[in-house]
C-alpha positions in Angstrom: 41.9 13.2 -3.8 38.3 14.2 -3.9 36.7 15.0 -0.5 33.8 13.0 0.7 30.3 14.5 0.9 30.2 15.0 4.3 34.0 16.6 4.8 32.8 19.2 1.1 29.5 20.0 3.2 31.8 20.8 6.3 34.3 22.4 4.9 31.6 24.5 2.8 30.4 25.4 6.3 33.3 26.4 8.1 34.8 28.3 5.4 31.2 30.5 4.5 29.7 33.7 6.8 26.4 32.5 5.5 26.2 29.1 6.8 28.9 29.3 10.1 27.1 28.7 13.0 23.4 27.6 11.4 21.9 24.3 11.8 21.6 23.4 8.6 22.7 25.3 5.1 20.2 27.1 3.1 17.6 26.0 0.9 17.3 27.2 -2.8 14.3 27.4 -5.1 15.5 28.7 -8.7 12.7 29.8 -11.1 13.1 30.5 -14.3 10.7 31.6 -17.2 11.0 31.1 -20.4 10.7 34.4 -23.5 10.4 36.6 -20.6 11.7 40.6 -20.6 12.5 42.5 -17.7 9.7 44.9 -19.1 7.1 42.1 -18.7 6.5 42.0 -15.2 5.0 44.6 -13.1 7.9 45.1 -10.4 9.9 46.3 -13.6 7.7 48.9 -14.4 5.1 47.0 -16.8 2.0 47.9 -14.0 -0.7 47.1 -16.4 0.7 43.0 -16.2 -1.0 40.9 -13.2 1.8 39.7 -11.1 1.4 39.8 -8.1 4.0 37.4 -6.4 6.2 38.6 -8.2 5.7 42.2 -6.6 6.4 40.0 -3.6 9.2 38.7 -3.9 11.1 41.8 -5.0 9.6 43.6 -1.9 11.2 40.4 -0.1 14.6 40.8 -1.8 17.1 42.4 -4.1 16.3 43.4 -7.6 19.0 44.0 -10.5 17.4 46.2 -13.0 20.5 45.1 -15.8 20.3 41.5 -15.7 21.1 40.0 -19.6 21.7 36.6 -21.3 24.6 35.7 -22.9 22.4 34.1 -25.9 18.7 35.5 -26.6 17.7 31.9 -27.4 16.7 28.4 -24.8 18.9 26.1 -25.0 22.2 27.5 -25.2 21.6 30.3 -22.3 20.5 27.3 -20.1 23.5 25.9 -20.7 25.2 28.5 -19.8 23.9 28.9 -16.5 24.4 25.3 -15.8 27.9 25.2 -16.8 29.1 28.7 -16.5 30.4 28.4 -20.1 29.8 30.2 -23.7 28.0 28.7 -26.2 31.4 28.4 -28.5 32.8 26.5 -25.1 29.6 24.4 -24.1 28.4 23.2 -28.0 25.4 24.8 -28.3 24.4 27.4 -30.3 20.9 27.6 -30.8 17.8 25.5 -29.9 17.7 22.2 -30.0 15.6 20.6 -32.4 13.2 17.4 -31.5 15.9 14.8 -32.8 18.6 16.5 -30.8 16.5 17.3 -27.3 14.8 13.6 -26.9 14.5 10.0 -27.9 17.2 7.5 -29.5 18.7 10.2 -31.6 19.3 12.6 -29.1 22.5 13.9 -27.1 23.5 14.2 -23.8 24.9 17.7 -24.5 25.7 18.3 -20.6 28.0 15.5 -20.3 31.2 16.7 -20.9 30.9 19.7 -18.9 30.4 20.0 -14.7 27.4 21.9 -13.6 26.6 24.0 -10.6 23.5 21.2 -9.8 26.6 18.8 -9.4 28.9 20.6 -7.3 25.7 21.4 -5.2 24.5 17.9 -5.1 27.7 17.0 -3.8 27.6 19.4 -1.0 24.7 17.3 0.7 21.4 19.0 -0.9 18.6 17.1 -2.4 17.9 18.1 -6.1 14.8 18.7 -7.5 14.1 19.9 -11.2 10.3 20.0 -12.6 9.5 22.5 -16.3 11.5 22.6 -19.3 14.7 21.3 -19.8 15.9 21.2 -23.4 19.5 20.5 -23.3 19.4 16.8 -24.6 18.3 13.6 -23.3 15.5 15.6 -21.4 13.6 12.6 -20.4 16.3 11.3 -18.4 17.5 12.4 -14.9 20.9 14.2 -14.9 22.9 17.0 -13.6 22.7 15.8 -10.1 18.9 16.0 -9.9 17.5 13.0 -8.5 13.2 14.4 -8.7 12.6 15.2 -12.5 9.3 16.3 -14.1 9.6 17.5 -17.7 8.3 17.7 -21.1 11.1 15.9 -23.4 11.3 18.2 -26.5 11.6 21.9 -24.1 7.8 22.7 -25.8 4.4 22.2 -27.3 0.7 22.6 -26.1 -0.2 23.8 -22.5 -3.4 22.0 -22.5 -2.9 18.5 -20.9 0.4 17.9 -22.1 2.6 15.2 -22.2 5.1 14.9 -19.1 8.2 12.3 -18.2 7.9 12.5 -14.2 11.2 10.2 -12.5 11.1 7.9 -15.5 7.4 7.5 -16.0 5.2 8.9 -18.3 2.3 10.8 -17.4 -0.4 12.4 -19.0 -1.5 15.6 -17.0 -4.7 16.9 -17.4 -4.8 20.6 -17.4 -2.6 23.8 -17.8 0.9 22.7 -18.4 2.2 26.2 -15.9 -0.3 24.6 -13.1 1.3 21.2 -13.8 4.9 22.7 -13.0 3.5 24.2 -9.9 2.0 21.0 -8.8 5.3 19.5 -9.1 7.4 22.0 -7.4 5.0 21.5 -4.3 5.3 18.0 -4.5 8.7 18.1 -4.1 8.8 20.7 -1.4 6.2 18.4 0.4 8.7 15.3 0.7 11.9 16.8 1.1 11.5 20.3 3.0 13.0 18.7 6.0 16.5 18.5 4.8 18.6 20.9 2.7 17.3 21.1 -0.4 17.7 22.6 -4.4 14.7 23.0 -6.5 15.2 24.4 -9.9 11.5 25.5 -11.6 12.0 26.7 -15.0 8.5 27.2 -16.1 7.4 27.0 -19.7 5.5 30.2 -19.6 5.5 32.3 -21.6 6.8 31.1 -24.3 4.6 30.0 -27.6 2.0 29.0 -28.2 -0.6 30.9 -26.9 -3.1 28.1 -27.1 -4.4 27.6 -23.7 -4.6 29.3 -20.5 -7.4 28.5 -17.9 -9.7 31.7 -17.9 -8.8 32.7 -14.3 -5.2 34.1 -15.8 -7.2 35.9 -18.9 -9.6 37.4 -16.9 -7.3 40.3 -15.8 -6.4 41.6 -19.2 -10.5 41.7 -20.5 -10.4 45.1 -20.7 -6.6 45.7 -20.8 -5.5 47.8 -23.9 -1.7 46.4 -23.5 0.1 49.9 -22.8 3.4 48.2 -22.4 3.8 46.1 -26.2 4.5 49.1 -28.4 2.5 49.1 -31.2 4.8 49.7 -34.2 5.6 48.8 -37.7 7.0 45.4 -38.4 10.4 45.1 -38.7 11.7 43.9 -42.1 13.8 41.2 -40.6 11.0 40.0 -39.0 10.9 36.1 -39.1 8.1 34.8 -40.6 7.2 32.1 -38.1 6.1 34.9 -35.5 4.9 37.5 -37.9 1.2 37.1 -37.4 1.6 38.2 -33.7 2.4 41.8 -34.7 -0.6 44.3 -33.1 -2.0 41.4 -32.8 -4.4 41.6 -29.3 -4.8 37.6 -29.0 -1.3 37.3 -28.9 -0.8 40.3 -26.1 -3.4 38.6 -23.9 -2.2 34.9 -24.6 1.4 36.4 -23.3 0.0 38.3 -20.4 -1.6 35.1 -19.3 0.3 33.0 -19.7 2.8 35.2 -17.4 0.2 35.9 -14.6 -0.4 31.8 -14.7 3.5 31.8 -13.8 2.9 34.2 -11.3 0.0 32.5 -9.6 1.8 29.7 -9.3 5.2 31.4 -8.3 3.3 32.5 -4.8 2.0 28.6 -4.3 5.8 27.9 -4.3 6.5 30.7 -1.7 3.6 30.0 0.4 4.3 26.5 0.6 7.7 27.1 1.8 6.2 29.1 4.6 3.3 26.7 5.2 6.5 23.9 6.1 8.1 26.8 8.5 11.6 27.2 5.6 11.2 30.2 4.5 13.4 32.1 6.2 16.3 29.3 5.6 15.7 29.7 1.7 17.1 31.4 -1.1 14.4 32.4 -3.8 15.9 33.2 -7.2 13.6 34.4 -10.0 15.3 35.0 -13.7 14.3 34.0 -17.5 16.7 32.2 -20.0 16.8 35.1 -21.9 14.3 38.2 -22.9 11.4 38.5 -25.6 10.4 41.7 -28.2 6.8 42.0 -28.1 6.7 44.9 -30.8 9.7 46.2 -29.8 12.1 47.1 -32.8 9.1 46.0 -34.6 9.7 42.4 -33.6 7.8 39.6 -32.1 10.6 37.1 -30.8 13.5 36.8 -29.6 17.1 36.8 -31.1 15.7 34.3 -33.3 12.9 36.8 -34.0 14.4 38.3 -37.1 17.0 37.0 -39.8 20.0 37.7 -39.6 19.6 37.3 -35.8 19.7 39.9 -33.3 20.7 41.2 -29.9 18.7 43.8 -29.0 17.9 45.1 -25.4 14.9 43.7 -25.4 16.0 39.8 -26.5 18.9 39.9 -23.5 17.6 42.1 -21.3 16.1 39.6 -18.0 14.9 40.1 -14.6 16.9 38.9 -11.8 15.7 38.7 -8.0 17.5 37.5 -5.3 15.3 36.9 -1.9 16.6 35.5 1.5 14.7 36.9 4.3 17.5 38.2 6.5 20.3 37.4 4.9 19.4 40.0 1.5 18.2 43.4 1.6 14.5 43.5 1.2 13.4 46.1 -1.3 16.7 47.2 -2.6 17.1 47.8 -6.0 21.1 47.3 -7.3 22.3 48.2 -10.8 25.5 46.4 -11.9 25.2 44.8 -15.4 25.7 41.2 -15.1 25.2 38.4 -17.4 23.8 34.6 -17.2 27.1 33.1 -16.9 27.7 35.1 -14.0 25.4 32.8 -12.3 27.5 29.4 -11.9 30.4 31.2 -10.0 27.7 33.8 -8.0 25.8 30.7 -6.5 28.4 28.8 -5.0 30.3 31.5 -3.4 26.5 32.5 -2.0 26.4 29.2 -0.9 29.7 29.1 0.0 30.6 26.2 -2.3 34.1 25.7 -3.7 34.0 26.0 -7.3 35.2 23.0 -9.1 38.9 22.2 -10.4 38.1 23.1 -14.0 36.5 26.9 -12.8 39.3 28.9 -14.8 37.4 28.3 -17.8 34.3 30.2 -17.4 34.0 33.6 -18.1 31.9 34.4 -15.4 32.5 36.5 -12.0 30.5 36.2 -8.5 28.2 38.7 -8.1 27.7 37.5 -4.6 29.1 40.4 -2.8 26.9 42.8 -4.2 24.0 40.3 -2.0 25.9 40.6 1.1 25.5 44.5 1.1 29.0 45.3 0.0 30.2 47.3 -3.3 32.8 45.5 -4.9 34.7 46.7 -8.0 32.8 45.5 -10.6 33.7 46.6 -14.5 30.0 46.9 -16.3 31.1 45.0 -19.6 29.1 42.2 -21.4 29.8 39.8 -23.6 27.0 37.7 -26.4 27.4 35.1 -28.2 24.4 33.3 -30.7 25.6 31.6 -34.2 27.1 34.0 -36.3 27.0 36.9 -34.0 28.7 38.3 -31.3 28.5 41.0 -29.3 30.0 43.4 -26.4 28.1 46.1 -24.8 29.7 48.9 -22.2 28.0 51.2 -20.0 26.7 53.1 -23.0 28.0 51.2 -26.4 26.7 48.0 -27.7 28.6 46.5 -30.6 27.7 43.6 -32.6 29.6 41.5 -35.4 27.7 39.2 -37.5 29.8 37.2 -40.5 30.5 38.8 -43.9 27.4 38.1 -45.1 25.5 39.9 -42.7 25.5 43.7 -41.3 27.2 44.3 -38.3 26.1 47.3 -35.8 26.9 50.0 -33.5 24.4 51.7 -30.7 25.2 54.7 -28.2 22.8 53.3 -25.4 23.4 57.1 -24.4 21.9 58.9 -27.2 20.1 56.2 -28.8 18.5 54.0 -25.9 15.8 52.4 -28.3 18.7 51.1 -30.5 17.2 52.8 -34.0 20.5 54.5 -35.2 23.4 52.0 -36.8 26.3 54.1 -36.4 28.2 51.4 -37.5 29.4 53.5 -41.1 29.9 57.0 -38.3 33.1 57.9 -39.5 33.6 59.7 -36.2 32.8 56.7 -34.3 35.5 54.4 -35.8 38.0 54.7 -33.3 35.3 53.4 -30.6 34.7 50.7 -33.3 38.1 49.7 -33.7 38.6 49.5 -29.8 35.3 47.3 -29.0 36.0 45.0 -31.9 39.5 44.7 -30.9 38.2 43.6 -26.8 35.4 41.5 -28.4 38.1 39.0 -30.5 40.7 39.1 -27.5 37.5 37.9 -25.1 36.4 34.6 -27.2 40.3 33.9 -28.0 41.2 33.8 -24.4 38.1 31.1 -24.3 39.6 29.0 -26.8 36.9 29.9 -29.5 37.5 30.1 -32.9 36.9 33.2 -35.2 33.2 34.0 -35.6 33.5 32.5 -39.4 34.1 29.0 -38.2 31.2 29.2 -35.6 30.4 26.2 -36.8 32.9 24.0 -35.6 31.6 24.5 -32.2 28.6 22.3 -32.5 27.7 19.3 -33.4 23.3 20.5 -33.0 21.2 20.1 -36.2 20.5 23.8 -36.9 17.2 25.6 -37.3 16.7 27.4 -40.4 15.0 30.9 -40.4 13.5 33.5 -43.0 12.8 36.6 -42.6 9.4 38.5 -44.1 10.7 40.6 -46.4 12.3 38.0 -48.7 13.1 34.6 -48.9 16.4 34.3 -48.5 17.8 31.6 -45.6 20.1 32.3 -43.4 23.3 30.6 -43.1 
């Protein structure tokens, strides 16, 4: 028999060292961007990018320097923080187009599948969730959040878009990013006085660069964009995003629209202080998955070239964990851990019980690592986007595409900027054999089916992509 709310919240309380003997649990604001690299962001090394706050909260907390998404796209890598589960286990396996993501047409692709905002809504906290959605239905309330601000369709313009706000439309004049930040304060005004969850996953920066107030352009007049390398376009470059290539409107239209994020990022965190909660809540700050901004030659993500990719640079995310007290402030930690990591990591940090059906998910709690200890942790990952999959070690990456596409082998080691396919290395087939071997035995033990009948996993009406250098369409 399910327990009440009020015997899961005790229970919760007596069972976790985080919240014995406090007044009241913890308070959690999650943000999230949206295209955004670890590289883009100043406390990853990127100094010439304005952000600030960001600098702020990694001095405030934890940073993981090899964060990565399962799937280098939106909508299937939210998914998979919210249910812990694959995109061959969850259904969704790229973006979801307008039909699919809002109005009568559209799916409720969350339904069949428990999230960690429902097992935390349960627990007692209030639920907040203002920015992009894009997992189906997005006008609507779900998932256990009862305040909901979003723009139904997961895109479009950031001048004065179009938002659903609890039910109602509404017409916001302004920058979309500021709009999100509005919200999130809002929220934090009415309901900082009990325990609380407030998920923020910003639009920024994801396309188009078609509008950012002149306050978040006005650091880069002069900047000559050291960190977006500057090199020749990659032949599987798609087309939709080719134009961006050296391209300095598109370098300062990414920069500001991530220092907009960041601006508003530090209203979040000094309206948390302003109410007196900061020190009772957990700040989280990651992206759905990363973004190439000349890297490989590519603008985009995994969806950037045809056949899709997983490079560093589309996985690859920041991650920062701040709780002052509770998390070590300025500490830098470098296990590799992945985006479905997160469902089982923030209920044990919570101290949560993870629902009935938790033997599914793939995922393991990195909590341990946030309490200062050093667990055993094996640094293996796995990917998953369409028709490819992939597995990357310490120093190997492998990926496996269908027969119709190349597959691909990296040594991180010797070849960090991914440049050399060793996949043909006659002296690397043994190490091919292995990987490839682990890689099929992971998705089997998660019920998928092989990568050539990918298709049966979804039900989404799939995007097509081409490529620049001809005009074949992929599958």
């Amino acid at each position: 028999m399910p327990l009440h709310r009020r015997q899961f919240l005790s229970a919760a309380l007596a069972a976790s060292p985080l919240l014995r003997g406090r007044e009241r649990p913890p308070n959690v604001v999650f943000v999230m961007t949206d295209d955004h690299g670890a590289w883009a962001s100043s406390p990853y090394g990127c100094s010439s990018l304005h952000t600030p706050n960001l600098e702020r909260l990694a001095a405030s907390g934890t940073r993981f320097t090899r964060a990565f998404s399962c799937t280098p796209v939106c909508s299937p890598s939210r998914m998979t923080y919210l249910t812990g589960l694959i995109p061959s286990q969850h259904g969704v396996q790229d973006w979801l187009m307008p039909e699919d993501s809002t109005g009568p047409a559209s799916h409720r692709f969350l339904a069949s599948h428990t999230t960690y905002s429902e097992v935390i809504a349960r627990a007692g906290y209030t639920m907040g969730m203002c920015g992009k959605w894009h997992m189906g239905e997005d006008e609507k309330a779900q998932a256990g959040f009862t305040f909901w601000a979003t723009v139904p369709g997961g895109g479009g313009t950031y001048r004065n878009p179009q938002f659903v706000k609890n039910g109602q439309p509404l017409k916001y004049q302004g920058f979309k990013t500021d709009a999100v930040g509005d919200f999130a304060v809002e929220f934090l005004d009415q309901h900082h006085d009990r325990p609380f969850f407030l998920q923020v996953p910003f639009y920024a920066p994801h396309t188009p660069y078609d509008y950012a107030p002149e306050q978040y352009r006005e650091p880069y007049a002069h900047s000559t964009f050291p960190c977006f390398p500057n090199t020749p376009m990659n032949p599987w470059q798609n087309t939709g995003l080719a134009k961006m290539h050296d391209n300095p409107a598109a370098k300062l239209g990414y920069s500001a629209l991530i220092t907009g994020m960041d601006y508003n990022l530090g209203r979040i965190l000094d309206r948390l202080e302003k109410h007196g909660v900061r020190d009772n809540t957990l700040v989280i700050f990651t992206a759905d998955q990363g973004w190439n901004a000349g890297h490989h030659g590519v603008w985009g993500k995994g969806n950037g070239t045809v056949p899709l990719n997983m490079y560093e640079e589309s996985l690859h995310i920041p991650l920062i964990w701040s709780f002052p007290g509770r998390i070590a402030e300025g500490k830098v930690i470098d296990p590799m851990v992945s985006n479905y990591d997160f469902f089982p990591t923030i209920l044990d940090y919570l101290g949560i019980a993870a629902p009935h059906d938790n033997e599914k998910r793939p995922g393991r709690s990195y909590a341990a690592f946030l309490r200062g200890q050093s667990p055993a942790w094996r640094n293996r990952l796995y990917f998953e986007y369409e028709y490819v999959r992939g597995i990357r070690t310490e120093n190997m990456k492998y990926i496996e595409r269908t027969s119709e596409w190349p597959s691909e082998l990296y040594d991180l080691e010797s070849d960090p900027g991914e440049k050399h396919n060793a996949i043909d290395d006659p002296h690397q087939k043994k190490q091919i054999a292995a990987l490839r071997q682990d890689l099929h035995r992971f998705f089997q033990q998660r019920g998928a089916p092989p990568l050539d009948q990918w298709r049966t996993t979804t039900r989404q009406k799939l995007p097509q992509y081409r490529r620049v250098s001809d005009n074949r369409t992929s599958p």
